[in-house]
N, C-alpha and C positions, 0 to 999 in steps of 0.2 A: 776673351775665351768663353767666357758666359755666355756671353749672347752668337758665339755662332756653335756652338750645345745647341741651345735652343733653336736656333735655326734648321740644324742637323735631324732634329727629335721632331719637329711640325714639318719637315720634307718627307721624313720616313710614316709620316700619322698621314699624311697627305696621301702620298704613294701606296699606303695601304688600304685607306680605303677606296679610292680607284681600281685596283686588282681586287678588292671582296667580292667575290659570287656567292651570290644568293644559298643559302642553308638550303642542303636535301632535303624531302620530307621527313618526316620522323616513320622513323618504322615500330609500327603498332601491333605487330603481329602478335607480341609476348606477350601483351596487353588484351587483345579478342581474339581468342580464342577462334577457330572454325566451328560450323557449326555442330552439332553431332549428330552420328547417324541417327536413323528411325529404334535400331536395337539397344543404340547405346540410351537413348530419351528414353525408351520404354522401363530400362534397367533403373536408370535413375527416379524413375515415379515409382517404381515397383519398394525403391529401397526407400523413399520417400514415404511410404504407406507404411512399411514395416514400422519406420522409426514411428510414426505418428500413435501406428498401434503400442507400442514400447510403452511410449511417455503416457498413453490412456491409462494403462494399465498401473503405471505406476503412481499417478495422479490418487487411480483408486486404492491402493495401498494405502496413502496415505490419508482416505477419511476418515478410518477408525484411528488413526493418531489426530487431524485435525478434532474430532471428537473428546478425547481424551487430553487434549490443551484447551478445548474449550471449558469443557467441565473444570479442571485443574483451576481455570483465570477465574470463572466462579464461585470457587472452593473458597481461595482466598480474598474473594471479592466480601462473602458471607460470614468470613472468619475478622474480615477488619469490620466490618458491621457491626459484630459481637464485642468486638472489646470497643468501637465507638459509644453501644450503650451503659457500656459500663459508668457507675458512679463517677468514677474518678478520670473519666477520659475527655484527654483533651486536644488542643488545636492538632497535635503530630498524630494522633487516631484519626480526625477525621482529617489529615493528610493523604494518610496512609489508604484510607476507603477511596478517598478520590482519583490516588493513582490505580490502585486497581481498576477502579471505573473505565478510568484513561486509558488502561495498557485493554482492558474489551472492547473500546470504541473502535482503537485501530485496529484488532488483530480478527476479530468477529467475523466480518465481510469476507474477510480471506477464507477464515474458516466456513463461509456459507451460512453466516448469522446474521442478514443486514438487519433485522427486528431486536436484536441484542445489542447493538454497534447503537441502534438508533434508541434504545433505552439508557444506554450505558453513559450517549453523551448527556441527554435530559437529566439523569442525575448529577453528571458534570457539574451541569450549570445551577442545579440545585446547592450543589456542592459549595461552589464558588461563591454563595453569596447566605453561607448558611453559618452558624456559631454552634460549636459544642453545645448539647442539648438542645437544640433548635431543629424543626421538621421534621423530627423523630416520624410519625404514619407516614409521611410522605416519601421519605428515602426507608422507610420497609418496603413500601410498593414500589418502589423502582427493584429493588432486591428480588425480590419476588416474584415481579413480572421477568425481571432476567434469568428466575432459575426457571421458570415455567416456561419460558421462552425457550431456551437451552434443551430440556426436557423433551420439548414438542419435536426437536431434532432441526436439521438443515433444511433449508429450503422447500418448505412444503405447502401448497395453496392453500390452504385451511389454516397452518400454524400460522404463516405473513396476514393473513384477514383476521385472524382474532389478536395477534402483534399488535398489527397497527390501528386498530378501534383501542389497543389498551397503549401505546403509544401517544395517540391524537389525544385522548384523556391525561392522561399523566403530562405531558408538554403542556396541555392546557391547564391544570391544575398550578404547573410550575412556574407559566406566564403571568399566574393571577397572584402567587403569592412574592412572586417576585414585585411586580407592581404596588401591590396593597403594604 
């Protein structure tokens, strides 16, 4: 009984694939589209620009708040500074200064501050290898050169040229005492 099933079931797999033709092409229509007129392409650039202009505009809206978060990250960049010098402060103060550091090295750039971003990580790494009341002048000039920095405003040729001569010094100062 089994085996003429089986017999039954490879006559009918047999017999089917002898009668299979070939699959239609597939219809791709839904898929591309025709192309569009000359009126409808000129519509779609035309709305293309508007939107372009849109998101300019709004870009700019938001440099006087990217300003206004930059200063803020410095605020409290200058304020864990302050209780780092404190007498009695210790490893979670200069935690605390380092994260700050950290949260201006990533957000800086965005805001249009790569001279802050790039002071921000040198104190980083000053940071990481520094002991409560240890490099006290050294992480005031990183401090300082980020509020000055900040100060000078976004993205300006004159402010990135006197950044990064007090950048290249300060990185170098931080390479030497790192080493020594």
């Amino acid at each position: 009984m089994l085996g003429r099933l089986l017999s039954t079931a490879s006559g009918a797999l047999s017999k089917n694939r002898r009668q299979s033709q070939p699959l239609p092409p597939p219809d791709i229509s839904r898929v591309l589209k025709p192309q569009h007129s000359e009126t409808a392409t000129v519509a779609a650039l035309a709305q293309a620009e508007s939107l372009g202009e849109e998101a300019e505009r709004a870009i700019d809206g938001l440099t006087e708040q990217f300003e206004t978060w930059m200063r803020r990250d410095l605020e409290a960049l200058r304020s864990a500074w302050a209780e780092a010098q404190l007498p009695e402060a210790g490893a979670e103060d200069y935690r605390r200064l380092y994260t700050c550091a950290h949260n201006i090295t990533g957000a800086a750039p965005s805001y249009g501050y790569p001279a802050v971003s790039r002071l921000s990580k040198s104190l980083c790494t000053l940071l990481s290898n520094t002991k409560p009341g240890e490099n006290a002048p050294l992480i005031n000039l990183h401090v300082e050169a980020c509020r000055a920095a900040i100060a000078a405003g976004p993205e300006g040729d004159a402010s990135h040229s006197v950044a990064d001569a007090v950048c290249d010094a300060l990185e170098r100062r931080v390479a030497a005492k790192l080493a020594g």
